[in-house]
N, CA, C and O atoms as a Tinker XYZ file with bonds, in Angstrom:
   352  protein
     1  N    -37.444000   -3.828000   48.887000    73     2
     2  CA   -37.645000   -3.220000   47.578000    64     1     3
     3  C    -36.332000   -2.639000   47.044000    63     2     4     5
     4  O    -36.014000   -2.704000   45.856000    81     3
     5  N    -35.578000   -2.058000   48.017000    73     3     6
     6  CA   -33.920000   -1.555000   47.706000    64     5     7
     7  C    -33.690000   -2.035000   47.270000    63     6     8     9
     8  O    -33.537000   -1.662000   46.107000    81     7
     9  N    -33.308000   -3.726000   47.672000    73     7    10
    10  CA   -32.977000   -4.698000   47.580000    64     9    11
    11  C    -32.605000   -5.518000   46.295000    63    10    12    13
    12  O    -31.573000   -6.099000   45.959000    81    11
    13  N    -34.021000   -5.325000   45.611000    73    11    14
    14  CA   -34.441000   -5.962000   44.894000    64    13    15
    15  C    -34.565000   -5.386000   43.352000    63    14    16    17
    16  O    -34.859000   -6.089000   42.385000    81    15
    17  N    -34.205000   -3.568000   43.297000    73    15    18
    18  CA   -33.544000   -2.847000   42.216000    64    17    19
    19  C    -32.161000   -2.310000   42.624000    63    18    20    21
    20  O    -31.976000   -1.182000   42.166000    81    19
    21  N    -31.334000   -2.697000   43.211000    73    19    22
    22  CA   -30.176000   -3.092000   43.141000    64    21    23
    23  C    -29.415000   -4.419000   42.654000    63    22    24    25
    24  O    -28.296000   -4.741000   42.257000    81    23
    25  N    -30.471000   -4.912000   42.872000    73    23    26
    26  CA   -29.555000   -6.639000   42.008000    64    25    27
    27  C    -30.161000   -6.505000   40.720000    63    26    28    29
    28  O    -29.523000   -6.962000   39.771000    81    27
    29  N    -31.186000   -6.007000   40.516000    73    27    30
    30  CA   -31.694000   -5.648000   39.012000    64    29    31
    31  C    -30.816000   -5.287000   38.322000    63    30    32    33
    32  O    -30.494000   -5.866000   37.284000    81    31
    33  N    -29.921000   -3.615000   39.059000    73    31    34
    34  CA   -29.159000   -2.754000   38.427000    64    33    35
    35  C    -27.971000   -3.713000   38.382000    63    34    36    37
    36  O    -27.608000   -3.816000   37.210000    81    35
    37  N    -27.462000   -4.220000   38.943000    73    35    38
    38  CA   -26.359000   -4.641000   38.841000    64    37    39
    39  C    -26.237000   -5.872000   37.855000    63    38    40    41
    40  O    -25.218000   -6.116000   37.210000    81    39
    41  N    -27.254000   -6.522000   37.823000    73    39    42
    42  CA   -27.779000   -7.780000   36.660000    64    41    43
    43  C    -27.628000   -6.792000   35.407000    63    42    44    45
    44  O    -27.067000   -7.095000   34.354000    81    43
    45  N    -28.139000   -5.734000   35.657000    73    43    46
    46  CA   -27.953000   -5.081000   34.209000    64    45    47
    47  C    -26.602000   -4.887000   33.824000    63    46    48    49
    48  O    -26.116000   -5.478000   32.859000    81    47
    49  N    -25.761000   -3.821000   34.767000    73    47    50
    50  CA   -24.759000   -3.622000   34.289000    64    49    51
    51  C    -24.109000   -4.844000   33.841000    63    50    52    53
    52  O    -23.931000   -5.137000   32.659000    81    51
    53  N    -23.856000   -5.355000   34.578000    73    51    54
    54  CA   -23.053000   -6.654000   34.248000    64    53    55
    55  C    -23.249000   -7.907000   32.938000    63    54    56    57
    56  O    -22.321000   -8.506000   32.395000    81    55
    57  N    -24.655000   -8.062000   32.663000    73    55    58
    58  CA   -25.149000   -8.305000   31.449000    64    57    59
    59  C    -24.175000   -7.190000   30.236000    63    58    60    61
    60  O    -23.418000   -7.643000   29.377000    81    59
    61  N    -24.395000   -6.009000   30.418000    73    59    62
    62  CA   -23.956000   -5.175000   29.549000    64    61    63
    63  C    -22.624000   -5.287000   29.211000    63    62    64    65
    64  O    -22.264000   -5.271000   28.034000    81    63
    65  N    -21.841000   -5.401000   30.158000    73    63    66
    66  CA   -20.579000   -5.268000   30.234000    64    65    67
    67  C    -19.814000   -6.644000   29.816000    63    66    68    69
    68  O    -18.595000   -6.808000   29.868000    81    67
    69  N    -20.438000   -7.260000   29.541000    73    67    70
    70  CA   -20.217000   -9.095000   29.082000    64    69    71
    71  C    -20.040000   -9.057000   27.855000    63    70    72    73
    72  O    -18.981000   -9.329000   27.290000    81    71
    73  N    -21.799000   -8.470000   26.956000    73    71    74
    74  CA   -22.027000   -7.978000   25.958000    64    73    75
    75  C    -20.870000   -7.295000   25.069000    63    74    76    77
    76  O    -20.725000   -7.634000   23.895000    81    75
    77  N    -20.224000   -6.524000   25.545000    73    75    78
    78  CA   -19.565000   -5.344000   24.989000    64    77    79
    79  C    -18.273000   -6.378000   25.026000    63    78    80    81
    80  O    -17.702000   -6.450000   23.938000    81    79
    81  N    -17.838000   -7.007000   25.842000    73    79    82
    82  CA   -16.690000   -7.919000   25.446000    64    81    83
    83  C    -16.446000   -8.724000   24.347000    63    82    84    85
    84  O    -15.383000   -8.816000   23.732000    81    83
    85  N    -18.001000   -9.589000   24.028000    73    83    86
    86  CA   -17.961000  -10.453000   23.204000    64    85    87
    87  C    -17.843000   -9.834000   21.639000    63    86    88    89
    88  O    -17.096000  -10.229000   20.744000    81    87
    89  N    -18.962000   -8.581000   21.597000    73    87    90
    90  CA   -18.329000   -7.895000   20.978000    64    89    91
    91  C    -17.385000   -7.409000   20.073000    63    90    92    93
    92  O    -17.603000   -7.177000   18.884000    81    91
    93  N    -16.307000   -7.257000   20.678000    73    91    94
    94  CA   -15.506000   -7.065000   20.487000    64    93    95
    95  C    -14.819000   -8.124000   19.412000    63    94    96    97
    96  O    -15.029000   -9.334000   19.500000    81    95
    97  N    -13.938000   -7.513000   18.343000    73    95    98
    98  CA   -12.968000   -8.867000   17.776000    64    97    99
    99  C    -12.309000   -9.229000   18.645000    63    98   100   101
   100  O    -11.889000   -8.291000   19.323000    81    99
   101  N    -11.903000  -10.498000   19.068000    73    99   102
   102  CA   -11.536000  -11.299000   19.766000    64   101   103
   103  C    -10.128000  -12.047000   18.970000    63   102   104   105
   104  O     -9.503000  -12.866000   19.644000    81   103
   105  N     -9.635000  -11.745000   17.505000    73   103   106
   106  CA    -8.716000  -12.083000   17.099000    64   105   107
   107  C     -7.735000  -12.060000   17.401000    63   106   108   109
   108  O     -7.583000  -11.010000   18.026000    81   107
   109  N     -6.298000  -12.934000   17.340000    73   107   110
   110  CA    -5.096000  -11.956000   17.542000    64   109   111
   111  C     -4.269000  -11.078000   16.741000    63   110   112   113
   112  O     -3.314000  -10.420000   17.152000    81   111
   113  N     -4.818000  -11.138000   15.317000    73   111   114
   114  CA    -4.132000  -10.158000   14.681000    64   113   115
   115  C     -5.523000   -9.182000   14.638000    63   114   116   117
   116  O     -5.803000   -8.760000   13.516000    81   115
   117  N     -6.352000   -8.813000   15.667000    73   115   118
   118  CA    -7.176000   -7.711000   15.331000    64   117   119
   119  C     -6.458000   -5.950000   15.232000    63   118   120   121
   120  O     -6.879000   -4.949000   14.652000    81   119
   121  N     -4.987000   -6.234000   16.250000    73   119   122
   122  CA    -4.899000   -5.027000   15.923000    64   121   123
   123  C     -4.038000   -4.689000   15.138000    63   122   124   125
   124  O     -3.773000   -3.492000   15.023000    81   123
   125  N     -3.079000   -6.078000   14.061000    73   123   126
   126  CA    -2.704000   -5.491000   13.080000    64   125   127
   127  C     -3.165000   -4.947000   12.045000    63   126   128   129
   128  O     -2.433000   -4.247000   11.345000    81   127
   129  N     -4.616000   -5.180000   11.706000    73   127   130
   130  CA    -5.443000   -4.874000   10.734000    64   129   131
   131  C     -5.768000   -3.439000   10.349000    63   130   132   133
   132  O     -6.462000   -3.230000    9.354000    81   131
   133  N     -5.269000   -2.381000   11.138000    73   131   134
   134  CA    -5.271000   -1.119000   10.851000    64   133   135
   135  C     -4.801000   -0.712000    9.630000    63   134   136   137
   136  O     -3.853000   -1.167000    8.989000    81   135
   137  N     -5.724000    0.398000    9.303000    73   135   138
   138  CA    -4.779000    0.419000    8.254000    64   137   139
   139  C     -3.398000    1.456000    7.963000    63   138   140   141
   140  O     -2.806000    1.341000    9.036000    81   139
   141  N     -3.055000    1.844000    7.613000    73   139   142
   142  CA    -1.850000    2.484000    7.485000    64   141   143
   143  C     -2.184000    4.025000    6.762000    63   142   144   145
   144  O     -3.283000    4.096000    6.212000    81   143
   145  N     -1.487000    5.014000    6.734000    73   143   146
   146  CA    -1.883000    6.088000    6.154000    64   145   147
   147  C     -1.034000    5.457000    4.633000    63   146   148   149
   148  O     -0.395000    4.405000    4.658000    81   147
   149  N     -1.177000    6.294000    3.409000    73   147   150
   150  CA    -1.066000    6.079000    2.705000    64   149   151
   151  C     -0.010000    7.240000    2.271000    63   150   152   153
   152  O     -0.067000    8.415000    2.634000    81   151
   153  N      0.719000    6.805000    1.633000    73   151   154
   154  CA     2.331000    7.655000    1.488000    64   153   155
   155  C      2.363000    8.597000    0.208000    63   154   156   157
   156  O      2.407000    8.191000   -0.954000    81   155
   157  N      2.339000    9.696000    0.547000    73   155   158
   158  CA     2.498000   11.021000   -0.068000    64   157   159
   159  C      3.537000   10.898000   -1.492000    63   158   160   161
   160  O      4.628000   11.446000   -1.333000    81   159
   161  N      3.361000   10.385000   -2.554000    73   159   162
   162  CA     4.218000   10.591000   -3.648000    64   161   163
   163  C      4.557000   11.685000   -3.985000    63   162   164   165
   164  O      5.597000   11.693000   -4.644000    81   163
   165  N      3.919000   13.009000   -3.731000    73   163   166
   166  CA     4.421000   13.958000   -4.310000    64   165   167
   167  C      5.702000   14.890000   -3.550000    63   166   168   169
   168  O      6.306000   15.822000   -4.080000    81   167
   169  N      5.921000   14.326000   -2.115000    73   167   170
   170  CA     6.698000   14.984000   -1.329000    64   169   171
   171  C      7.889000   14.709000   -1.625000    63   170   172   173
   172  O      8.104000   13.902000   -2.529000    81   171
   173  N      8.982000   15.344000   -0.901000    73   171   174
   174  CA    10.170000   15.399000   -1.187000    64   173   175
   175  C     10.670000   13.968000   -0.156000    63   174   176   177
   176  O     10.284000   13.568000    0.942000    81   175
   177  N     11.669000   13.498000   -1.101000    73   175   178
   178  CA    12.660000   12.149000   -0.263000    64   177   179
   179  C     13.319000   13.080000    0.984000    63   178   180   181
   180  O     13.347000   14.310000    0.931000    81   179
   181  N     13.751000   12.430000    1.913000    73   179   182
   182  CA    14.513000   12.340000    3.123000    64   181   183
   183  C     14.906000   11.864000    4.201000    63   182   184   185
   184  O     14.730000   11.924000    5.417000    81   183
   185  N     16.229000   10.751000    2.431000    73   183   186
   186  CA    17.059000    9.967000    2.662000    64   185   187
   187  C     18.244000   10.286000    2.078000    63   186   188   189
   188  O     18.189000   10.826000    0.974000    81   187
   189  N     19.684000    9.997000    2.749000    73   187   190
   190  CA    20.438000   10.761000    2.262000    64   189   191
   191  C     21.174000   10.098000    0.608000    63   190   192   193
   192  O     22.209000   10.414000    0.023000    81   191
   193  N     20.063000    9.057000    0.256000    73   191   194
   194  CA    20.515000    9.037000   -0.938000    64   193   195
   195  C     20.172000    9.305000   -1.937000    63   194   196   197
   196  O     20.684000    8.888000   -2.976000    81   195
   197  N     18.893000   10.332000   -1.833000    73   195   198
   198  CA    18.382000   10.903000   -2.429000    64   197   199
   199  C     19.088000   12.134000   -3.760000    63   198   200   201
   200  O     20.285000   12.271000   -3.508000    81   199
   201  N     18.847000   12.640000   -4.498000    73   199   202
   202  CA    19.044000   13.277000   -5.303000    64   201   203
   203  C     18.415000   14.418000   -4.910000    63   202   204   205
   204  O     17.619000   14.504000   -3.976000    81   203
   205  N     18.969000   15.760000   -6.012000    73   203   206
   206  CA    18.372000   17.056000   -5.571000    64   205   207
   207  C     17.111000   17.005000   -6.384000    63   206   208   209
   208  O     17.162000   16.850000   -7.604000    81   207
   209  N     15.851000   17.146000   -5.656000    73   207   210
   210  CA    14.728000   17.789000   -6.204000    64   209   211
   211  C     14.340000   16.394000   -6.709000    63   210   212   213
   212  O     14.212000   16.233000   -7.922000    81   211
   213  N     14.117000   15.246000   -5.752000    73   211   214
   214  CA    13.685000   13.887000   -5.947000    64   213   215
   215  C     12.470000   13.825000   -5.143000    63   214   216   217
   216  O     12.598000   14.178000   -3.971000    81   215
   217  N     11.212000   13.413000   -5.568000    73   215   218
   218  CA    10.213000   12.713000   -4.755000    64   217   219
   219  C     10.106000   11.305000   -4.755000    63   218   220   221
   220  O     10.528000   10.572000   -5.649000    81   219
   221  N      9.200000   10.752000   -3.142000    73   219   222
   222  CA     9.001000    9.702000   -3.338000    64   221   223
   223  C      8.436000    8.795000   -4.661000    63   222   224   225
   224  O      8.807000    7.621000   -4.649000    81   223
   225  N      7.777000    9.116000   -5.536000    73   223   226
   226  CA     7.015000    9.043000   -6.445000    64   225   227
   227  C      8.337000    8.443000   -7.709000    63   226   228   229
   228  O      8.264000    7.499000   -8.495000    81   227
   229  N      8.899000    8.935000   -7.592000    73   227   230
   230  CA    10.083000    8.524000   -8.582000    64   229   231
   231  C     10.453000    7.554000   -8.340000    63   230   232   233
   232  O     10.347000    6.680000   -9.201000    81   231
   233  N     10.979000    7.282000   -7.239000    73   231   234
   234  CA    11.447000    5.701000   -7.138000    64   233   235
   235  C     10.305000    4.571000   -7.824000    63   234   236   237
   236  O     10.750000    3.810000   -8.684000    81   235
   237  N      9.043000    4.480000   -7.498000    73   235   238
   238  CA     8.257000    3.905000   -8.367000    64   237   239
   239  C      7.840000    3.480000   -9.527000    63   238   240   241
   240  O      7.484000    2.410000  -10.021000    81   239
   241  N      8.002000    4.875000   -9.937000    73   239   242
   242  CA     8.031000    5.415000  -11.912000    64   241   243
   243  C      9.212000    4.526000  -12.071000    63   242   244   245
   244  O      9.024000    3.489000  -12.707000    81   243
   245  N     10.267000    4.734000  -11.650000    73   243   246
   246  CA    11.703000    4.140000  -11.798000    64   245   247
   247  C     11.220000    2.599000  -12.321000    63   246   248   249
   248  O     11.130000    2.155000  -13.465000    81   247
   249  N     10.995000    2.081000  -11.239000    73   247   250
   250  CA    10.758000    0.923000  -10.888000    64   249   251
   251  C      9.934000    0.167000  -12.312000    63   250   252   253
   252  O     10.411000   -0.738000  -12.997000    81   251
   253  N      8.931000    0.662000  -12.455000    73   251   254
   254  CA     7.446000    0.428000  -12.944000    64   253   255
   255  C      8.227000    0.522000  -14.848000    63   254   256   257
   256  O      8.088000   -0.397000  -15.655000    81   255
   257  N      8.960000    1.788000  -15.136000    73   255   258
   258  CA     9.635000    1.740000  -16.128000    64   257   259
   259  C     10.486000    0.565000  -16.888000    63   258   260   261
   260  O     10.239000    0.164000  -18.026000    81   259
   261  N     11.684000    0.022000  -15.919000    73   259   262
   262  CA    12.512000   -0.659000  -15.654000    64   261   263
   263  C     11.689000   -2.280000  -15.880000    63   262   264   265
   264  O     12.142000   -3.245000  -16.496000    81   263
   265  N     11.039000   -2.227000  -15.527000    73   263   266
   266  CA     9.788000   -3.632000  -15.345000    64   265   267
   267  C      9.512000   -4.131000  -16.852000    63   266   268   269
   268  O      9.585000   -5.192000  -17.472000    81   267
   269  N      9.244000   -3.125000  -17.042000    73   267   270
   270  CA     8.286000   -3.012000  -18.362000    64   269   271
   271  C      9.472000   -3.095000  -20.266000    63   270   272   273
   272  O      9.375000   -3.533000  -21.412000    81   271
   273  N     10.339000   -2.409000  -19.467000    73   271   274
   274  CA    11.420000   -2.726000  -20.746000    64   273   275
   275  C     12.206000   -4.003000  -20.471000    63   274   276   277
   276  O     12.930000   -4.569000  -21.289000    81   275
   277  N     11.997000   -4.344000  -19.351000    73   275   278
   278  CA    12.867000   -6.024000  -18.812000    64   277   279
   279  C     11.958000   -7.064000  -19.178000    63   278   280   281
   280  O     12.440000   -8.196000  -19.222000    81   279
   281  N     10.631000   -6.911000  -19.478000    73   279   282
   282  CA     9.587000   -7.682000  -19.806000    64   281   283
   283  C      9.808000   -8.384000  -20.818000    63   282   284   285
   284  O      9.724000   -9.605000  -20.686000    81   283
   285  N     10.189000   -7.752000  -22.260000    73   283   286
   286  CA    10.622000   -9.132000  -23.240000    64   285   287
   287  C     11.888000  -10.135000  -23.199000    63   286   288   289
   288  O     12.254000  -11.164000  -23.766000    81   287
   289  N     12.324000   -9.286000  -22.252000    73   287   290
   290  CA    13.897000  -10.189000  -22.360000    64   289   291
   291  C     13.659000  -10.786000  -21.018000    63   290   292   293
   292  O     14.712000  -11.361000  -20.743000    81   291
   293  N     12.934000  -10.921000  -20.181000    73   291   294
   294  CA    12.384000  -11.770000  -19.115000    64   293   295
   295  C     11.712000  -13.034000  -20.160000    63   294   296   297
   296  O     12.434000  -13.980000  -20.475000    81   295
   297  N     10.238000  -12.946000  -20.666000    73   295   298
   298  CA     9.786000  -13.364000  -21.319000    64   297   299
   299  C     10.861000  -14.434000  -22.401000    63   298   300   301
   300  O     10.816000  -15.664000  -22.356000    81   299
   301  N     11.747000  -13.669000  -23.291000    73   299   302
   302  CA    12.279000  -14.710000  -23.840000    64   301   303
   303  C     13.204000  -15.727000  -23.333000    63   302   304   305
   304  O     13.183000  -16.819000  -23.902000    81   303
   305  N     14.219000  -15.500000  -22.105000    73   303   306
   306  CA    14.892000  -16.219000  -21.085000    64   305   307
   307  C     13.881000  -17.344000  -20.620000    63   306   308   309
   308  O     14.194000  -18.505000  -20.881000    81   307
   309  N     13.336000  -17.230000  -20.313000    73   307   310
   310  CA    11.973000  -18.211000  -19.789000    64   309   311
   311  C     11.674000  -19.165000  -20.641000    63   310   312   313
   312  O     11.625000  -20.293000  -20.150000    81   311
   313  N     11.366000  -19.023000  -22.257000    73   311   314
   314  CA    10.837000  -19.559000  -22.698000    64   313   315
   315  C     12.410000  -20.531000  -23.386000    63   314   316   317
   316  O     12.383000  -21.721000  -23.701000    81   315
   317  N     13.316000  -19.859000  -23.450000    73   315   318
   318  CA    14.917000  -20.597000  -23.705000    64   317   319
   319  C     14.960000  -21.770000  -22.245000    63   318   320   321
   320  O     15.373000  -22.922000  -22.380000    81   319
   321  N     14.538000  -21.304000  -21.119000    73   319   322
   322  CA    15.157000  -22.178000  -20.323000    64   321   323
   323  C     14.294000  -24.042000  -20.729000    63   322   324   325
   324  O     13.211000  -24.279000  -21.262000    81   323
   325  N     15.157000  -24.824000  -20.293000    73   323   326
   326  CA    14.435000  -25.983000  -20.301000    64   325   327
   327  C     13.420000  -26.397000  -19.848000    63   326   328   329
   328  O     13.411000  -25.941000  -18.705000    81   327
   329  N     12.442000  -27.036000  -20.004000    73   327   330
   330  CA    11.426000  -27.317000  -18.952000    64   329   331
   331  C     11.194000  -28.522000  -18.050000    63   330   332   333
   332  O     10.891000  -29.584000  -18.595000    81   331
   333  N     11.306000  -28.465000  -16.721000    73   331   334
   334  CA    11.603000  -29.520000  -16.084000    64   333   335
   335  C     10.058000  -30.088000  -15.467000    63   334   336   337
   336  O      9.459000  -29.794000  -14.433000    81   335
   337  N      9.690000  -31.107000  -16.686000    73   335   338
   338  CA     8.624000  -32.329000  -16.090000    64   337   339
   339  C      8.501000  -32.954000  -14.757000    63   338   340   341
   340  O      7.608000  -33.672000  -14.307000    81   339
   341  N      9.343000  -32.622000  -14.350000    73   339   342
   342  CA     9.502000  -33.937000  -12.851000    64   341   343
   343  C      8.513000  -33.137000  -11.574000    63   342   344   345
   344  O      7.750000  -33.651000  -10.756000    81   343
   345  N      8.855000  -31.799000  -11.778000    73   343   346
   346  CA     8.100000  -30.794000  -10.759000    64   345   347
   347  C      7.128000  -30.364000  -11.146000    63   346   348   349
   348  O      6.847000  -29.873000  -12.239000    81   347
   349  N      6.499000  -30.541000  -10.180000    73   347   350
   350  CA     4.934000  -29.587000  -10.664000    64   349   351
   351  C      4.838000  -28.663000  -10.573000    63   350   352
   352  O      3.788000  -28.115000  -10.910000    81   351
């Protein structure tokens, strides 16, 4: 009778423990998929090329500004360049 709920128990565990593997993502990028914390714009830069009394957040604005006034003169360059048929 020992016997015979010991291979039970152990059928169990081991069932279980199979279970919980498969489980599992099995990918190889499963553990790049984390995600990342998300970066504080309002804090102060500290990099030394920073400016006095610069946040991360500025470089962006910068960016996002800059984009947006380059936009028609992007736009018209484009439409000056030639258009080449041969490529799809």
């Amino acid at each position: 009778m020992r016997h015979k709920v010991f291979t039970l128990l152990m059928a169990f565990i081991v069932a279980s423990l199979s279970l919980g593997a498969y489980g599992a993502d099995q990918s190889p990028a499963a553990h790049v998929k984390k995600q990342r914390k998300k970066m504080k714009m309002d804090e102060p830069m500290t990099t030394p090329m920073m400016k006095q009394g610069m946040i991360k957040g500025d470089v962006k604005n910068s960016a996002n500004r800059k984009a947006r006034e380059m936009q028609p003169m992007m736009e018209q360059d484009e439409k000056s360049m030639p258009q080449d048929k041969t490529k799809p």
